[in-house]
N, C-alpha and C positions, 0 to 999 in steps of 0.2 A: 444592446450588446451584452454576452454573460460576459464581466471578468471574473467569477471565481466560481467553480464547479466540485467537487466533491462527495464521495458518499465514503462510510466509514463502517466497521464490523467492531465490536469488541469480542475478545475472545476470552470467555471467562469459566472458571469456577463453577458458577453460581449460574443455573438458567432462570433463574429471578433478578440476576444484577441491573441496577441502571445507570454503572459505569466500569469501570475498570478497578483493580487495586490491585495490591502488591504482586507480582508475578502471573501478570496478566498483559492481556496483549491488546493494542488498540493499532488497527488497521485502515489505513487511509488508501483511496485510488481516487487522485487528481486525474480529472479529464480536463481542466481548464483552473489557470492560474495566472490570469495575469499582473497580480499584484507583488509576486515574490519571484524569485531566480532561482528559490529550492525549495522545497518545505520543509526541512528542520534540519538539523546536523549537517554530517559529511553525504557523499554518494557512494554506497559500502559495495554497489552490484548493477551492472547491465545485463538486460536479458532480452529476448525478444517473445514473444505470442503469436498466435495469429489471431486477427481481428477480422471481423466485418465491416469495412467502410464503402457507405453509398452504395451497400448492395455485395462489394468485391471481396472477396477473401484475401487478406495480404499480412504479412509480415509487420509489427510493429516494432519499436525499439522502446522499451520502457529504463527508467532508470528507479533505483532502491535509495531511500534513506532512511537512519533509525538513530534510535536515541534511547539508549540501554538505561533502563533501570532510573526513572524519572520521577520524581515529587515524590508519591510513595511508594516507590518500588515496581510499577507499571512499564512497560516496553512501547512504542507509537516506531509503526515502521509506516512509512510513505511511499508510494509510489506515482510515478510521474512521468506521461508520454517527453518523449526526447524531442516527436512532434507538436504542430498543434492540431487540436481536435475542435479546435474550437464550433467551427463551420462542417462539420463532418455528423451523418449519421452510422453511428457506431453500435455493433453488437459484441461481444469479448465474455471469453466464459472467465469466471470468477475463481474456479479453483485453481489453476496457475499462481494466483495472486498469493492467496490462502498457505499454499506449498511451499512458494518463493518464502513470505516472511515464518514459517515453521523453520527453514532454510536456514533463515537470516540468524534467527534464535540462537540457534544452535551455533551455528560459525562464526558471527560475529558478538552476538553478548553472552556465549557460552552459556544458556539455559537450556533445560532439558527439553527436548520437545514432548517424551512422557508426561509429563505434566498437564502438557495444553490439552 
């Protein structure tokens, strides 16, 4: 049994970095978590996608969490089905995600998205 799934983007600066730093962005998409209730902070944003599961094209409900301006000055926004996926084969395009936390940037820890 997976309990814990994720892939993660940093968005950086530097296309030589091999992490995040100060006014930078670290992107998370939970497809499976079973060992926490949230991955980090509050829940700043619901939204939906459409996904591919088992073949069907349908409607998702994801939910956002972030955590502005962390250790040295880096941004980590999360996201994370409302369902579970755990048992599910899933296809979901990536740039909604990407958008959402440019999104997030900007509305909730006030950073520019010119930047990114």
């Amino acid at each position: 049994m997976v309990g814990n799934y994720a892939f993660e983007s940093w968005l950086t600066s530097s296309p030589t970095a091999n992490g995040v730093g100060p006014g930078e962005l670290e992107v998370m998409v939970w497809l499976v978590d079973k060992y926490r209730d949230y991955p980090w902070d509050e829940n700043v944003l619901n939204f939906t996608i459409y996904i591919t599961e088992d073949d069907q094209l349908r409607r998702a409900m994801w939910r956002a969490f972030v955590v502005c301006k962390i250790m040295d000055g880096w941004t980590y926004i999360a996201f994370r089905p409302v369902e579970d996926l755990a048992n599910a084969s899933i296809v979901f395009p990536y740039t909604p995600f990407i958008e959402k936390a440019a999104e997030i940037t900007v509305t909730h820890c006030g950073l520019n998205a010119e930047k990114r």
